[in-house]
N, C-alpha and C positions, 0 to 999 in steps of 0.2 A: 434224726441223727442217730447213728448207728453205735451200740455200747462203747465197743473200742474206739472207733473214735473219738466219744465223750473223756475216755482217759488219757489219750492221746493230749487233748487240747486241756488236763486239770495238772496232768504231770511236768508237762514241756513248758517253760513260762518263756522258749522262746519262739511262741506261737500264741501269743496273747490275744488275739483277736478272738477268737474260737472259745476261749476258757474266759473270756469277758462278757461275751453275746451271749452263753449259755448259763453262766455261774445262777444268776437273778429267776431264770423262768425254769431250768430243765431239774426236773424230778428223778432220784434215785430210781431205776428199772428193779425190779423184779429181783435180776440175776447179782445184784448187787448183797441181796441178804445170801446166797450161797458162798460168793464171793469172802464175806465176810465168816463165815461161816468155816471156810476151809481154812481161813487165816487165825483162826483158833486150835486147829489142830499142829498146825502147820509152826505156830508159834510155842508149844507146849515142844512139838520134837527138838525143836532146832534151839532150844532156847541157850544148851550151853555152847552149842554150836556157833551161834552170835555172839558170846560171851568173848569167846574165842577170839574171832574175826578182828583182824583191824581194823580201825574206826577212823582211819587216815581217810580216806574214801567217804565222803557227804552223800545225804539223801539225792541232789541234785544234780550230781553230779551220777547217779546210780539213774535216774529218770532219763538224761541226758544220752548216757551208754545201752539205753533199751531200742531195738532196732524197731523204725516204726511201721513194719508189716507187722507188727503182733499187734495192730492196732485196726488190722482189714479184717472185718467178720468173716470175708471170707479164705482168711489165710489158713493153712495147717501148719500149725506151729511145730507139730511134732515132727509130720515128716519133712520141715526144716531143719530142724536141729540132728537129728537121724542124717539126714543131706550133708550137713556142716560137719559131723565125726568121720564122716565116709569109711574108710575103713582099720579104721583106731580101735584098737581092742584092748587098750588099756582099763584097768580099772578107776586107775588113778588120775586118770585125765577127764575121766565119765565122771569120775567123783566130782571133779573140778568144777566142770561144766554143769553138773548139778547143782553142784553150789551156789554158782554164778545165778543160775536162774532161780532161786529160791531166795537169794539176797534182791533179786529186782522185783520178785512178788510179795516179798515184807515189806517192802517200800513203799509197793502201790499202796498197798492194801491199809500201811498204817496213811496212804496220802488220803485215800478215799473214808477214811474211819475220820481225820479230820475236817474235812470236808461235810461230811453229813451232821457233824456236831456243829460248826460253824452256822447251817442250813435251819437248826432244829427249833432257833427263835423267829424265825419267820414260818416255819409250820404252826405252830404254837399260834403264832400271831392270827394266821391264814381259820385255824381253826375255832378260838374266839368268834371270829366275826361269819363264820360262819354258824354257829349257835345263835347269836346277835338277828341275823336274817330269819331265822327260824323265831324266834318270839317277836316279830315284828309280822310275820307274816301268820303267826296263830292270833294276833291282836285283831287284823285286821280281818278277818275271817270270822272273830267274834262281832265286830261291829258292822260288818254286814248281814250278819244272821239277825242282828237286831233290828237294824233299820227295815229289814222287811219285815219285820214282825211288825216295827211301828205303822210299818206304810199300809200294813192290810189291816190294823185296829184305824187307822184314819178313814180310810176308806169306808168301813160299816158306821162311822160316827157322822162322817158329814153327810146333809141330806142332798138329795139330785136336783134342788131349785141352787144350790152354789153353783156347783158344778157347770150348771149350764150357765150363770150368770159368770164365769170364767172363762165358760168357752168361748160367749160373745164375746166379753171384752177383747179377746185373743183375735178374734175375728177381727175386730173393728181396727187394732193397730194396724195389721197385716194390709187393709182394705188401704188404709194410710197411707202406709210405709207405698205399696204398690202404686197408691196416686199420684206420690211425688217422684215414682219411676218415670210415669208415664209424663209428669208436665217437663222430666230431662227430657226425656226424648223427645218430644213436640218442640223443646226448645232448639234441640242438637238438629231437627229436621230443618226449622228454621235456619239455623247458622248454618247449613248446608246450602241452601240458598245466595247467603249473603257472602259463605266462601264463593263460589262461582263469579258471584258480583265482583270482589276484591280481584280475581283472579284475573277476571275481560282487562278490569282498571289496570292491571300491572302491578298492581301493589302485592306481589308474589309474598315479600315477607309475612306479612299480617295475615295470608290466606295461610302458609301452610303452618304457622302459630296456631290458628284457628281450629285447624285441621287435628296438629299435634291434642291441642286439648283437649277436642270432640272425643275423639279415639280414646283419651286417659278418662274423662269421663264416664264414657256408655263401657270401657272396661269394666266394673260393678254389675251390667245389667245385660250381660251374654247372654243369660241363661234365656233373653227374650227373643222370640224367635225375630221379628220387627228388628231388633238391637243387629240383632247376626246381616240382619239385610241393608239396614242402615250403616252396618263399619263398611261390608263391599262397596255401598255407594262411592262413602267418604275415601276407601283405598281407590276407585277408579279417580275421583277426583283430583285423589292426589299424583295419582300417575300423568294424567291431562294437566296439570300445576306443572309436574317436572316439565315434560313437553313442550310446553309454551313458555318455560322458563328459559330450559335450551334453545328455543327459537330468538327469545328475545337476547339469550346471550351472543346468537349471532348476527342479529342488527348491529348490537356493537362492533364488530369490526369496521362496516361501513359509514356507522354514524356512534359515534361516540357521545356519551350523554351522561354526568358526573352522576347527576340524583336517581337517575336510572338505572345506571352501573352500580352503586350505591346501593338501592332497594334487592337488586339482583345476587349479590355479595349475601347480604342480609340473608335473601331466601337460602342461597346455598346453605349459609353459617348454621343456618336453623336446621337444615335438611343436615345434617353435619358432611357435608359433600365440598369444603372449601377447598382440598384439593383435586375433587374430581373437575372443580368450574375448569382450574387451569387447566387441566386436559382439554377440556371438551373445546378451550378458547383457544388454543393452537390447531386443536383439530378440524374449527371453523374459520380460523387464518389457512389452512392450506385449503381448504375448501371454494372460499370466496379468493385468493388469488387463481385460481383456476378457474373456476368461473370470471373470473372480473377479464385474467388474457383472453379467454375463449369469447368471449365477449366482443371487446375489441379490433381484435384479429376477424373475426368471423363478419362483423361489422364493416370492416375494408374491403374485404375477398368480396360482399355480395355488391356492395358500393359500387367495386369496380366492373360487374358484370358477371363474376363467376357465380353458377348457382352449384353449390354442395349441400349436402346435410352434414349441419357439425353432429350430430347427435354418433354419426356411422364414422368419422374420422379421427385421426387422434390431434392434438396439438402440433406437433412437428408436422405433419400430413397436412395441416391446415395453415400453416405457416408458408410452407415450398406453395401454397395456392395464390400468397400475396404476390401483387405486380409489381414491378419495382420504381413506380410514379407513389405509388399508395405506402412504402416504406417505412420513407420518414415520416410523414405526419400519424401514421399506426404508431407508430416507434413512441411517437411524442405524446399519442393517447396512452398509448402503453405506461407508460414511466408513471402519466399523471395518475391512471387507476391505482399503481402500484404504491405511488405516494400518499393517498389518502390511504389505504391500506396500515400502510407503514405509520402516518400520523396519529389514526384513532390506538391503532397498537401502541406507541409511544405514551397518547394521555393515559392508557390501560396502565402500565407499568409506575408513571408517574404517580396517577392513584394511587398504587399498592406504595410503590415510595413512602406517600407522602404521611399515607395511615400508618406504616412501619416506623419513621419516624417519631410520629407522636407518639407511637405507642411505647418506644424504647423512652422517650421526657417521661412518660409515666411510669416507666419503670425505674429509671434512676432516683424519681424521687421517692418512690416505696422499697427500696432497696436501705437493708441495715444488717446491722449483724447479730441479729437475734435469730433465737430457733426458727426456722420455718415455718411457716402456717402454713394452712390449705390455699389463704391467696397466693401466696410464695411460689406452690408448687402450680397453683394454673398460672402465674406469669412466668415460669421455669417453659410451661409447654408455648407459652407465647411466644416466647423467645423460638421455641426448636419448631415453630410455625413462619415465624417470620425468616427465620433461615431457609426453609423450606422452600417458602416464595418468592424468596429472593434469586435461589439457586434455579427455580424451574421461571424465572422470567429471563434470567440471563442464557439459559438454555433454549426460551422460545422466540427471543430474538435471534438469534443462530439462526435456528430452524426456518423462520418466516423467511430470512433474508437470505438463508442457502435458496428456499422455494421461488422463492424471486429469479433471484439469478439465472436458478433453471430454466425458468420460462421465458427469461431474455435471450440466455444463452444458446435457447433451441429457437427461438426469432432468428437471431442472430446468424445461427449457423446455418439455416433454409436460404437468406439472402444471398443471390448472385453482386456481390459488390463490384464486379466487374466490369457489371453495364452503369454503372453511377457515374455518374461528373461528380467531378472532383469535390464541388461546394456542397453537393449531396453527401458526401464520402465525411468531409468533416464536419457535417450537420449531425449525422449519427454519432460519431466520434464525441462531439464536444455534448450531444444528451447522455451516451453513455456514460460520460467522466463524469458531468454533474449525479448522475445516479446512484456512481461509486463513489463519491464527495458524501453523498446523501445516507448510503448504507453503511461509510465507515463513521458517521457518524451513531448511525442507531445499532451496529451493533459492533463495532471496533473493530470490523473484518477488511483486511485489504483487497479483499475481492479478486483472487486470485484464478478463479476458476473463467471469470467474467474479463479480467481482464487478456489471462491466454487465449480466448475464444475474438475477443479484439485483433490481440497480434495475430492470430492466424492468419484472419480476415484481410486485414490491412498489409501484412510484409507484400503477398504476389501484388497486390494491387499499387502498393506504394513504388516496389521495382518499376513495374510496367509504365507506371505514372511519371516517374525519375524518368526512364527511357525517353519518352514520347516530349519531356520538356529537353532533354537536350535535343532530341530533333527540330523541338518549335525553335528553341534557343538560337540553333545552327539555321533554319529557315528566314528568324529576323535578321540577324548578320548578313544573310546574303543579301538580303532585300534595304537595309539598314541604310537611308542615303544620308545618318549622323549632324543632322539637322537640330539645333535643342527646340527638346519640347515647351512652349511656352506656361510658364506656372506663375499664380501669384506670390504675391511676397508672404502671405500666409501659410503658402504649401507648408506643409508638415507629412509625414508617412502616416500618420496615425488616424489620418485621415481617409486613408484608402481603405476601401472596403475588406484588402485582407487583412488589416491590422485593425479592423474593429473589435475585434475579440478582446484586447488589450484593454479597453475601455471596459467591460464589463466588470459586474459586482461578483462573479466567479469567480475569472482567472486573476483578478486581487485577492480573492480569500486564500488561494489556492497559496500565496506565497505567505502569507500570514494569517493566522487563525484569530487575531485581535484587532479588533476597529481602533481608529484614532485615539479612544480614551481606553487601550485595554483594556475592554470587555470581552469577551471570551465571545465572536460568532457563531448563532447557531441555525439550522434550517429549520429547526422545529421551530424554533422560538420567533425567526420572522415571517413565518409563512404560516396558510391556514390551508383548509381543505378548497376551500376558494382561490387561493391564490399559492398557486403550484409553485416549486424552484423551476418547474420548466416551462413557465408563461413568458418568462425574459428573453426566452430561445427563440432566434429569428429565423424564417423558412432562407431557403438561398434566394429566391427569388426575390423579398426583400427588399434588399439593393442590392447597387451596383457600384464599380468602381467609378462609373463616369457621373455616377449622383455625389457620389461621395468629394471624388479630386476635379473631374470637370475639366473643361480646356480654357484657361483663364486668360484675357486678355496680357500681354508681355505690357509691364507698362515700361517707357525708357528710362533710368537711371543715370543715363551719364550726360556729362558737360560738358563738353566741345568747346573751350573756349581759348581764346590766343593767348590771353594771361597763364594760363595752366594747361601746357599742353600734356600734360602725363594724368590728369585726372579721370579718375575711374570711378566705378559706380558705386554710391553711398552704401547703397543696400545690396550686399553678393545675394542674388539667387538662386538656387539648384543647377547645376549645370544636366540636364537630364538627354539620353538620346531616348529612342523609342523603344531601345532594345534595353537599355536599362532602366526604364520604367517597366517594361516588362520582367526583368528580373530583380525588381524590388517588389514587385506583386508578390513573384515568388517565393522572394523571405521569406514574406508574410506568410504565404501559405505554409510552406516549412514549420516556419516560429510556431505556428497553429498547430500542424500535426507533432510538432517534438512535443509541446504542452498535452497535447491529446490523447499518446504515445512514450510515453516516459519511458519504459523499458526498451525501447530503440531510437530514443530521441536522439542519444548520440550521434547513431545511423545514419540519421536524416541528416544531422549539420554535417556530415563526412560528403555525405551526395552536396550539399547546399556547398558544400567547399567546392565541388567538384566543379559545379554552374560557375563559380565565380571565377575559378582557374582559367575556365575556358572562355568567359568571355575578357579576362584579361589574356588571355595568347591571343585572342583574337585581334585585339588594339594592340598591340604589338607586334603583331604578326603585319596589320596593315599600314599601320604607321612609324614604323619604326624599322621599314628592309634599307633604307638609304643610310643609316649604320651598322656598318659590318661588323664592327667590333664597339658593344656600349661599353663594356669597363674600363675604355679610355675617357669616355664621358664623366662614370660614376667609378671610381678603379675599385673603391670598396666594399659596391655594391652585391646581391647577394639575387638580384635580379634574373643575369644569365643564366645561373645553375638552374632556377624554377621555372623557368620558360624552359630550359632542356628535360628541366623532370617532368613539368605537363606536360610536353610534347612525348616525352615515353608513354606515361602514363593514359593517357587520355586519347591521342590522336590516333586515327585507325590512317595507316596507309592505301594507296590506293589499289594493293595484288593482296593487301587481307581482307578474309570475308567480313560482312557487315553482320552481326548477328550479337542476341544478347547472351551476353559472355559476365561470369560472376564479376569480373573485372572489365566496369565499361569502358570504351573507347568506341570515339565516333570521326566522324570525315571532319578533316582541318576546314575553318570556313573560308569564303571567301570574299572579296571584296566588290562590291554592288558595280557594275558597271556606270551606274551614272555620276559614281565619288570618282574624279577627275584630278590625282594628290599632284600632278607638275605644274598647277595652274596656283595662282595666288590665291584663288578664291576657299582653295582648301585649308585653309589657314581654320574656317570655323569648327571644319568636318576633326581635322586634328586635336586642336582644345575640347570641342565639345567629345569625344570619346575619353581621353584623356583624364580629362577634371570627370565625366560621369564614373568613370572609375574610382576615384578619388570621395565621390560623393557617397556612392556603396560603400565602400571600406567605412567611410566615418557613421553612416545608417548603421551597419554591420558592429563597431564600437558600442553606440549608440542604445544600440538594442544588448547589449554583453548581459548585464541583468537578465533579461527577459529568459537570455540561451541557459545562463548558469541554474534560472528554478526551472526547466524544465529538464535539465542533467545531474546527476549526481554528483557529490563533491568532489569525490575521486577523477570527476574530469572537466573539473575547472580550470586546473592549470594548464591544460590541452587548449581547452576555448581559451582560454588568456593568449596563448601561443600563436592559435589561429587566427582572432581579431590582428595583433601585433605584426603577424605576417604580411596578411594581406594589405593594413593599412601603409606599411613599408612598402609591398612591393608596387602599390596602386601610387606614393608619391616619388619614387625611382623610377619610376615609368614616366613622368612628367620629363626627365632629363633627354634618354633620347630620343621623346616627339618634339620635345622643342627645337632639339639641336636638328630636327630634321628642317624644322620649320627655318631656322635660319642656313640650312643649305641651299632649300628652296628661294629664300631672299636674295640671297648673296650668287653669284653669277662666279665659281672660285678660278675656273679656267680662264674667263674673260678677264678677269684682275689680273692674274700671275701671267696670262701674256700681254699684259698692256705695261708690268713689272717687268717682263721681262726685256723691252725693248728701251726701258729707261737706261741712258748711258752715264754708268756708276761711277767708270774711272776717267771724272774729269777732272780739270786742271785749275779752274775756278768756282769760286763758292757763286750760288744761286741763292736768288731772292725769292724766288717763285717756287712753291711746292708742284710736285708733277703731276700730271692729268690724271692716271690709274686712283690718284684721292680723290676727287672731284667726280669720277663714274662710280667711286665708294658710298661716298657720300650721297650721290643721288639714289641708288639704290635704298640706302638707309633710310632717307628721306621719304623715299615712296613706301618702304616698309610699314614706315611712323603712320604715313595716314591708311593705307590698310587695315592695320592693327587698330586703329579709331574705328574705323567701321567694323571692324570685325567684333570690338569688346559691344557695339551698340546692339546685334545681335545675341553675342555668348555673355552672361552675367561671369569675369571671375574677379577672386580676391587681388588686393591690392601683390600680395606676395607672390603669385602665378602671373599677372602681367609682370615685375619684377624678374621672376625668371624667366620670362619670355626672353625679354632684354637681354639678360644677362647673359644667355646662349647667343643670341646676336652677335654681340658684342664681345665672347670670349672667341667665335666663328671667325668673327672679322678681321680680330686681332692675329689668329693662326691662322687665316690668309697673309695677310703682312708677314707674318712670319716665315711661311713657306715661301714667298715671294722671297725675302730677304736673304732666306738660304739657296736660294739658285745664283746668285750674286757669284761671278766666276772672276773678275776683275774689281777691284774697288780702289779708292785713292781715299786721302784724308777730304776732299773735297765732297765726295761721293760718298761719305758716312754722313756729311753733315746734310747732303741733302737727302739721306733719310732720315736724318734726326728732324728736316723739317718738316717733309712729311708725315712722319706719326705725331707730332707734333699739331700740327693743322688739324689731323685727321681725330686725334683726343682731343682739341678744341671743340669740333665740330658733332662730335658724336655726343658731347655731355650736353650742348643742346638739344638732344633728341629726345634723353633718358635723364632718370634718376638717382641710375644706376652709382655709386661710388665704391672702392674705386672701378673701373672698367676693369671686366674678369680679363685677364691672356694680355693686360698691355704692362707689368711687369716684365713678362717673357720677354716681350715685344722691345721693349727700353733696354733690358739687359743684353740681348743679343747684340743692339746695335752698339750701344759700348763697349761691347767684347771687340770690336774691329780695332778699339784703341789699343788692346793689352798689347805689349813684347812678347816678343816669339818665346824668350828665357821663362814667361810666366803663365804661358799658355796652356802646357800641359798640365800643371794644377790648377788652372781652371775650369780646363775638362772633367775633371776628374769629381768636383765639386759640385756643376749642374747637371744632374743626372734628367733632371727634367726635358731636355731638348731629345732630339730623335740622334740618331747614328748620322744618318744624312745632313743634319745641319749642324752638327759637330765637325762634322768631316769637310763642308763648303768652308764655315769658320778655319778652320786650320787652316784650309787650300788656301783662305784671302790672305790670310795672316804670315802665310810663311811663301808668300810670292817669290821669293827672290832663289830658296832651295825648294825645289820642288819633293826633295826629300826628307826633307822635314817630318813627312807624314809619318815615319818611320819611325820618329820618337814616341810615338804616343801611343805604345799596347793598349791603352785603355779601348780604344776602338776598334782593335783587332778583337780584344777579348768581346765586345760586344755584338762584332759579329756574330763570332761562335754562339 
């Protein structure tokens, strides 16, 4: 540090750091006695001159005012100041500025005169102890000139038989001391031996303990050349120890072994390399799942006849080699490798668990609140150990189960799924879900990567698959002779080979994670390396639907007897045609893939809607053209609008292309040439379509659960809507096939003109009901044992025969009724004989049926009383039954007001109904 400086940093106290760091060590220079030197002349001129001076103005304030270039050795102060006059040629100002700077060198100068007095008792001090070193160091300088004087008088005193009896003995330790060198080493050579031994056995810890020792031991005996040769050995040893260490770390993967993994731990701990094991034990998880696919895979390719070398290919290259017979069961070896993979990783983790938590019970109980020890601080580092390992386990679960994925995902994406049948298609599906079941539980990943490589796979093939079933769909219909398929009274769906799924110990976990006694389900916990989650998986071939549901003998249910003509069968069974046995297959398969397919499971029930729309237009389309208008039948119903929206929606006309369009629509079907519907006999082909309708909608309820876990919440109330829908519109369709069926019974032209030839307006009352009842009644009659045979083939509920009837019978009645209204003449004579007629004819028909009361004979009974009313009371009672037609408002009036034929002209109600 340079002079001025030094006064810089003694003057200025607001630059402490410099006159604090230097005050203790830095020595007055040289130029300090000149310094002081000229502040004695300088002090003697100026003295009255001071005298003088105002003293307003402090020392520090003078220090303060000193500009600090006069503090750079290399400034010129002079021609500074000569600078600062510039061209001032005052005396008086020179004077000044003289002043000025002679009052800031008394300052220093008495700062620096203080300073060296402050200084002068640590020179002092400095100087003592220097004197001090100087008679310590002439002491010992004396008593080394003596000590050799004494060592050279000992030397001529002892004689040279000591000497040599010293030198032996000297000898003889040394011979010793080296003996017990050499029986370490002889010993170390041995334990070098019995390391290796340790090492074959596995018992890795206790080798490289042994090791560690060796080394600390023969450290003492370097300098032996032997020693130098013997640490290389022990260091190769130890290198071939780690080696075989690492080898054995990576059996573990494949086979996991508590006391093994245990000893393994141990040697690491010893080697201090605890966290390099976990490295190196992810780095032998990505290792063996690539070898373990490559395996597999390469395994099937040669199986099948392909010869490659895997060595020259990569995985995905080896993957596009698989044939798509060898797929699934590769697929299924696949997952199993993958899971034992995943298993012995899981016990790995477990272990560290399970030592983390003891280790934390011992530390809570050696925990207080006293000063720390040295135990303190190593279970301080246990702790930032056990976090350590905890964090790089749940990091190598991640990493194992990304590396999995990979190697499904590039399987995955190599297969052509387009040449699959379908049962293939959801064989893979339902291993893959189980595998993503399996990974979210080992590492909490929803398997995202794995599951888009699914949908990719699946949406073109699922379209194509949709397409190809409305085709089959529209191929049964036309072939469809609506025959029921005979089932036993066991039938159940659950039984069909596509609703086996449902059955499984899977797709129950999938909806709840807790068995019967809420215990928490787990795969680790019930499976082992032997006994895989995918041993339960059945190939398609399997079974089959016809092992499963079979064609079971029909056995007869009904009674036939004279006592109980209306009895029906104890036990309803399925009403099924062949076409909806085939499309409850369907469901199933659907219900399968929505479950298998979660992210477009929605999709699929929208297509599954789609099937069912269509083969309800189709039963209505067939059975139900003989009414023209059904909201006379059902007025409330909501039927007509959704047969017009599928027929938009769905049906392709016949001048539009056929093709697949994002918006499917296919050709209306048609009806089988050998279903024959103006014959009696069709009476089965009608019910049995009709109720199989009926029967799907209720399966379709049935299964509501099953749709809502494999859909998300947010479109539950969607499926509520669509269950609700269809089972509506599947029992409003029962209305106008029935009412078809009783057009077909009832002959309505041949009644109303066998009505119409009865003579109304006559003049005496009749005993005798007229013949058009009696061709009613036989009809009816023959209807009744029809219907007997027809329920001995079709199983339905007591409430569908019930409404059978009741269409009949509401048909029969609005024949009478329309007969009644062509009535162009009547007399009071000619009402009563249709009051006997319908009369007879309710007699006779409540022997048929069970019906109460008969649907349409209210109608039937009020019209005929209307004949009584007065012409004065006629127009509000027009006005009142809105239920009758225009037409037979209009014949009533005509009868009723016989006598002015103008009459009609009272009654705008009829006008306005025509408009």
């Amino acid at each position: 540090m340079d002079f001025k400086q030094k006064l810089s940093d003694i003057f200025h106290p607001s630059f402490p750091s410099s006159l604090n760091a230097q005050r203790s060590e830095e020595r007055v220079p040289s130029e300090l006695s000149k310094l002081l030197s000229d502040n004695v002349i300088f002090r003697t001129e100026n003295a009255k001159r001071n005298s003088i001076s105002s003293y307003s103005v402090t020392n520090d304030d003078v220090l303060l005012s000193i500009d600090e270039r006069f503090y750079d050795e290399s400034f010129n102060a002079s021609l500074h100041e000569l600078k600062e006059l510039g061209d001032v040629r005052l005396k008086e100002l020179i004077q000044v500025e003289k002043q000025k700077l002679l009052n800031q060198l008394t300052v220093i100068s008495k700062k620096v005169f203080s300073v060296v007095l402050e200084r002068q008792a640590d020179y002092n001090q400095e100087f003592n102890r220097i004197l001090e070193l100087q008679d310590e160091l002439d002491s010992a300088l004396g008593f080394c000139t003596s000590s050799r004087l004494q060592t050279a008088s000992a030397k001529k005193s002892i004689a040279a038989a000591g000497l040599e009896l010293v030198y032996k003995y000297r000898k003889k330790k040394q011979l010793m001391s080296l003996l017990q060198s050499l029986e370490v080493i002889k010993t170390m050579q041995e334990t070098e031996l019995h390391i290796q031994a340790q090492i074959s056995k596995g018992d890795f810890a206790e080798a490289i303990h042994l090791l560690a020792e060796c080394q600390k031991v023969l450290q003492p005996f370097s300098h032996f050349t032997c020693v130098a040769q013997l640490n290389l050995k022990l260091q190769d040893t130890l290198i071939m120890a780690e080696e075989m260490l690492d080898n054995a770390l990576a059996k573990v993967c494949e086979n996991f072994n508590t006391s093994q993994y245990e000893r393994i731990q141990e040697a690491y701990e010893s080697l201090g390399k605890s966290h390099v094991a976990l490295d190196q034990l992810f780095m032998h998880m990505t290792t063996a799942i690539h070898t373990a696919a490559l395996s597999v895979v390469s395994g099937y390719v040669v199986l099948y006849g392909s010869s490659i070398d895997v060595n020259k290919v990569t995985f995905s290259e080896l993957c596009k080699k698989a044939v798509p017979e060898s797929c699934v069961p590769c697929l299924l070896d696949l997952c199993r490798s993958m899971w034992t993979l995943m298993f012995n990783f899981n016990r790995v983790i477990n272990w560290h668990l399970s030592n983390n938590i003891l280790g934390n019970i011992a530390l809570n109980d050696h925990q207080s609140d006293d000063i720390p020890t040295p135990d303190d601080r190593k279970t301080s580092k246990s702790i930032d150990d056990t976090s350590y390992t905890e964090q790089k386990l749940n990091y190598g679960k991640s990493r194992v189960w990304q590396d999995i994925q990979t190697k499904l995902k590039d399987f995955l994406l190599s297969v052509d799924v387009s040449a699959f049948r379908i049962e293939e298609l959801l064989s893979i599906l339902d291993i893959i879900r189980r595998l993503i079941e399996v990974g979210k539980e080992f590492s909490g990943s929803q398997s995202e990567s794995l599951q888009d490589c699914l949908r990719q796979q699946t949406i073109s093939y699922f379209k194509n698959y949709h397409f190809s079933r409305f085709d089959e769909l529209k191929a049964f219909l036309d072939n469809e002779s609506w025959e029921p398929c005979p089932v036993s009274e066991s039938f159940s769906c659950k039984r069909l080979a596509e609703f086996q799924f449902l059955e499984d110990v899977f797709y129950t976990r999938t909806d709840s994670s807790e068995n019967d006694n809420g215990i928490a389900i787990s795969y680790f916990k019930e499976h082992s390396e032997e006994y895989t989650p995918f041993d339960t998986l059945k190939s398609p071939q399997d079974s089959s639907f016809y092992d499963k549901c079979g064609s079971v003998k029909l056995e007869d249910g009904l009674d036939h007897t004279e006592d109980n003509p209306f009895s029906v069968k104890k036990v309803v069974l399925p009403t099924l045609s062949n076409t909806a046995l085939s499309l409850l297959r369907l469901i199933g398969r659907y219900l399968q893939m929505m479950r298998l397919l979660q992210p477009i499971a929605f999709d699929i029930c929208i297509c599954l809607n789609q099937l069912i729309d269509y083969y309800l237009y189709a039963v209505a389309k067939f059975f139900t053209f003989e009414v023209k208008d059904s909201s006379s039948i059902i007025p409330n119903s909501k039927l007509p609008a959704v047969l017009e929206k599928i027929e938009s929606d769905l049906i392709l006309n016949d001048d539009q292309p056929m093709a697949h369009e994002e918006k499917l629509k296919v050709l209306a079907p048609s009806l089988s040439r050998i279903v024959n519907l103006s014959r009696p006999e069709s009476m089965v082909a009608r019910i049995t379509a009709v109720e199989s309708v009926v029967f799907l909608a209720q399966q379709l309820e049935n299964f509501s659960d099953e749709f809502k876990a494999a859909t998300s919440e947010s479109k539950h109330a969607a499926l509520d809507s669509f269950f609700q829908k269809v089972k509506t519109n599947a029992v409003d369709l029962r209305h106008p096939v029935f009412a078809c069926i009783a057009r077909l019974v009832i002959k309505r032209d041949l009644v109303l003109a066998q009505m119409n030839r009865v003579q109304w307006d006559i003049r005496e009352v009749m005993s005798q009901h007229s013949p058009y009842v009696d061709e009613l009644l036989i009809e009816l009659q023959s209807f009744s044992t029809r219907l007997g045979e027809t329920l001995s083939r079709v199983s339905v509920s007591p409430e569908v025969h019930t409404l059978i009837w009741e269409h009949v019978a509401l048909y029969a009645n609005q024949t009478l009724l329309e007969g009644y209204s062509n009535v162009k003449k009547c007399t009071n004579e000619g009402r009563a004989l249709m009051q006997l007629d319908f009369r007879h004819f309710t007699m006779k028909m409540e022997t048929l049926t069970s019906v109460r009361p008969l649907p349409g004979s209210t109608l039937v009974e009020t019209y005929i009383k209307a004949f009584y009313i007065p012409e004065s009371t006629i127009e509000e009672w027009t006005k009142e039954h809105t239920e009758y037609s225009e037409k037979q408002l209009q014949s009533l009036v005509q009868v009723v007001s016989q006598s002015n034929k103008r009459r009609i002209l009272k009654f705008p109600m009829l006008e306005e109904r025509k408009l």
